[in-house]
C-alpha positions as a printed Julia matrix, in Angstrom:
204×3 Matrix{Float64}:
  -3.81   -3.6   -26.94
  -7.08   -1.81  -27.49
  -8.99   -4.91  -25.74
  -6.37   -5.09  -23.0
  -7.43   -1.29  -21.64
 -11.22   -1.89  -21.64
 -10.42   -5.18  -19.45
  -8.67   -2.54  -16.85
 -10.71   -2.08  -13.62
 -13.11   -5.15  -14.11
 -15.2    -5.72  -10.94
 -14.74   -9.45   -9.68
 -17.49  -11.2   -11.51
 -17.61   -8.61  -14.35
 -16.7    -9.77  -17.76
 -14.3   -12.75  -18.7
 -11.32  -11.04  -16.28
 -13.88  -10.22  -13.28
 -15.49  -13.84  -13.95
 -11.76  -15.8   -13.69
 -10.92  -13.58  -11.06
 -13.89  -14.32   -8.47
 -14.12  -17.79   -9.56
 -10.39  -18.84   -9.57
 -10.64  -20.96  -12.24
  -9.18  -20.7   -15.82
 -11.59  -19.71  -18.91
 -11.5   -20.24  -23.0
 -13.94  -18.59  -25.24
 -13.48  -18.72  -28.91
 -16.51  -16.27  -29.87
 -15.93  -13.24  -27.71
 -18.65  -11.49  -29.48
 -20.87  -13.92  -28.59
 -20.09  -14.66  -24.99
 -22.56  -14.54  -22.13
 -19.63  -12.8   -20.37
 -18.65  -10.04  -22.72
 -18.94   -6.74  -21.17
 -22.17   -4.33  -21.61
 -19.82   -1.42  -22.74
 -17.76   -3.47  -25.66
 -20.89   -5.47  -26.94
 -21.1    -4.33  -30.44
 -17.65   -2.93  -30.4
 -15.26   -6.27  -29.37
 -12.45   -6.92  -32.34
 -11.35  -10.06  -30.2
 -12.46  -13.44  -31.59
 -11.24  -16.0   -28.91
 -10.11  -14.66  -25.33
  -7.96  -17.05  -22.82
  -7.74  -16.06  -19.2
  -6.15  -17.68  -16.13
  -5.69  -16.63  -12.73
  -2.39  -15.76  -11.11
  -2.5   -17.8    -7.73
  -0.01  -17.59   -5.14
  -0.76  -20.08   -2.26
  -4.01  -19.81   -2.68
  -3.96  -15.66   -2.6
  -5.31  -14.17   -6.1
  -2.59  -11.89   -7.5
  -4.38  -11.18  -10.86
  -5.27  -12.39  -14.27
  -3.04  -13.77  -17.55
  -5.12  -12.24  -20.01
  -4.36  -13.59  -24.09
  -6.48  -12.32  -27.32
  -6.27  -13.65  -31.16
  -7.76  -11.41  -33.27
  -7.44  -13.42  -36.66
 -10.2   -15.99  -35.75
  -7.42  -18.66  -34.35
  -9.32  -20.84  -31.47
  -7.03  -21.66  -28.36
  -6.27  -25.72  -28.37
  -6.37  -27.26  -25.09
  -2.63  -27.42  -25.25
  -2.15  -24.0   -25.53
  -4.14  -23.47  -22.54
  -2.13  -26.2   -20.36
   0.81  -23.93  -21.44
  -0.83  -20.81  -20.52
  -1.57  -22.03  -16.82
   1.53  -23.38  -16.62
   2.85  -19.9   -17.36
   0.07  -18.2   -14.85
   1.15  -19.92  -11.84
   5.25  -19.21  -13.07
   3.94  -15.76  -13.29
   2.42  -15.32  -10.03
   5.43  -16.52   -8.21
   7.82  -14.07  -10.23
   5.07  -10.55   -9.34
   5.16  -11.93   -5.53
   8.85  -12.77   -5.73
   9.27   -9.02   -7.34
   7.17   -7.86   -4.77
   8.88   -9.3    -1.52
  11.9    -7.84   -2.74
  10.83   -4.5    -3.15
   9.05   -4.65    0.52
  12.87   -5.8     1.86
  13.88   -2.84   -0.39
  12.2    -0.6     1.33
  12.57   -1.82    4.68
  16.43   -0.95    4.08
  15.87    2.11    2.7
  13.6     2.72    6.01
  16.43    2.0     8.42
  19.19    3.22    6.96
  16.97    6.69    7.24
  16.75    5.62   11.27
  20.37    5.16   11.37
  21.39    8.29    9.92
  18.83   10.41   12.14
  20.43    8.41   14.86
  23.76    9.78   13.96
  22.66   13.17   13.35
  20.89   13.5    16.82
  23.07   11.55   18.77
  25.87   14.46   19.13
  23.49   16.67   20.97
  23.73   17.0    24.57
  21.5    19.7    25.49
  18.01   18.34   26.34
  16.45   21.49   24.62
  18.62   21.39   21.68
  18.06   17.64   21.5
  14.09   17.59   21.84
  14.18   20.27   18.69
  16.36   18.6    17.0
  14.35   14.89   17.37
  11.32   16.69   16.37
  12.9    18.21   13.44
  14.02   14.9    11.92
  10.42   13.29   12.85
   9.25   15.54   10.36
  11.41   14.84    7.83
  11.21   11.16    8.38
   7.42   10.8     8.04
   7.39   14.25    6.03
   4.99   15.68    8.63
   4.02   19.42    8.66
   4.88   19.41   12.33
   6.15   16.91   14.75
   6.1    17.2    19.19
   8.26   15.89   21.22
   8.37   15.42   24.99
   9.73   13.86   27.98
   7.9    12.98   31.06
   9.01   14.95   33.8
   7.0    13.88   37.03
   3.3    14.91   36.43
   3.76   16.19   33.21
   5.16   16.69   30.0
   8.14   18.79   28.71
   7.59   19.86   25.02
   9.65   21.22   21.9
   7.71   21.78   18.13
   9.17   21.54   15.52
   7.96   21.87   11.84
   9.47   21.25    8.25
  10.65   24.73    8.36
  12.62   24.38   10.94
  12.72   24.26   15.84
   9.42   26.18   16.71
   9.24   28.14   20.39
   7.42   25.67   22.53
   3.92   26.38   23.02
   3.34   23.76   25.41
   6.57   24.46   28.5
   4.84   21.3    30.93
   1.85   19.78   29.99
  -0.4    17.36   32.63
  -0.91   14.11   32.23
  -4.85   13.88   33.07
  -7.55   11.73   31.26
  -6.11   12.5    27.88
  -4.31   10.59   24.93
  -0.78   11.91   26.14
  -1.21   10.06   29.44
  -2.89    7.04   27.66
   0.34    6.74   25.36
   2.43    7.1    28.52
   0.64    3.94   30.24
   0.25    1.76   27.29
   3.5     2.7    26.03
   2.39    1.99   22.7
   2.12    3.98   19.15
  -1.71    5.43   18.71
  -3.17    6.47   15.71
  -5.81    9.39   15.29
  -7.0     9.74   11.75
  -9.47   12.76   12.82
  -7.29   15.4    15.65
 -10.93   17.97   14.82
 -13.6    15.09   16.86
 -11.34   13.04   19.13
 -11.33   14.87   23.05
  -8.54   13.03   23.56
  -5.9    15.51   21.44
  -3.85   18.08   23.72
């Protein structure tokens, strides 16, 4: 188990797990202490006598490495290693398998969210009481510390805040459209993404 925990975080070409891993290819070595590909940190240190690894390929995409020790001296047979790639490739399938199902998991989870905002919101008939309340559930949605939300009214913009505490006053009653990323969103009617609001001259 010991052995298992150093191999965490190899680097692809970086001991016998980093080596399998950037070369794709399966690897026996029955003198860990001795191999070229032993780690600097564990040289001196390594309890493991013989070391199989084989990557965990799925359509050609690199999920990870099968990693198996003996510590009692026992050499892996070329049989045992036919097994053990046999068992690699099972294994891949099974994480991506796992993995697809959790993504369809979430992508549920995701819309059933939509479609109870969309019940929640669609009672309202007042356009100011409506705008708060769609801003209030974009912030609970993407768990935002604030969220805007406007409708185009000629020339400009019509806005109600909200925040996770609850329907701010407006601080924005019409906004223009000019050479700005509200009117840019309006004409590519398209989701944009800002990662820095502080350097980008675009931001209201």
């Amino acid at each position: 188990q010991r052995e298992l925990e150093h191999h965490a975080g190899r680097a692809l070409g970086e001991g016998i797990v980093g080596t399998v891993a950037q070369r794709r290819q399966g690897m026996i070595t029955d003198v860990y202490r001795e191999s070229p590909y032993i780690h600097p940190a564990l040289a001196g240190h390594a309890q493991a006598t013989a070391i199989i690894a084989e990557p965990m390929l799925y359509r050609d995409r690199l999920i990870g490495v099968l990693l198996g020790i003996n510590w009692e001296g026992r050499p892996f047979t070329a049989a045992a290693r036919d097994m053990f790639t046999f068992f690699a490739a099972a294994a891949a399938i099974a994480i991506e398998n796992a993995r697809l199902f959790e993504e369809s998991r979430q992508r549920q989870e995701r819309l059933g969210s939509i479609l109870e905002i969309n019940k929640r919101i669609i009672t309202s008939t007042n356009l100011e009481q409506l705008l708060g309340r769609i801003a209030e559930e974009a912030c609970r949605l993407v768990r935002a510390d604030r969220a805007r939300v406007g409708i185009r009214q000629g020339d400009h913009v019509i806005f109600e805040v909200a925040s996770h505490y609850g329907v701010m006053p407006a601080r924005f009653a019409a906004v223009p459209l000019g050479d700005n990323l509200l009117a840019k969103i309006f004409q590519e009617a398209q989701a944009i993404v800002v990662t820095d609001v502080q350097t980008d001259l675009r931001i209201l």
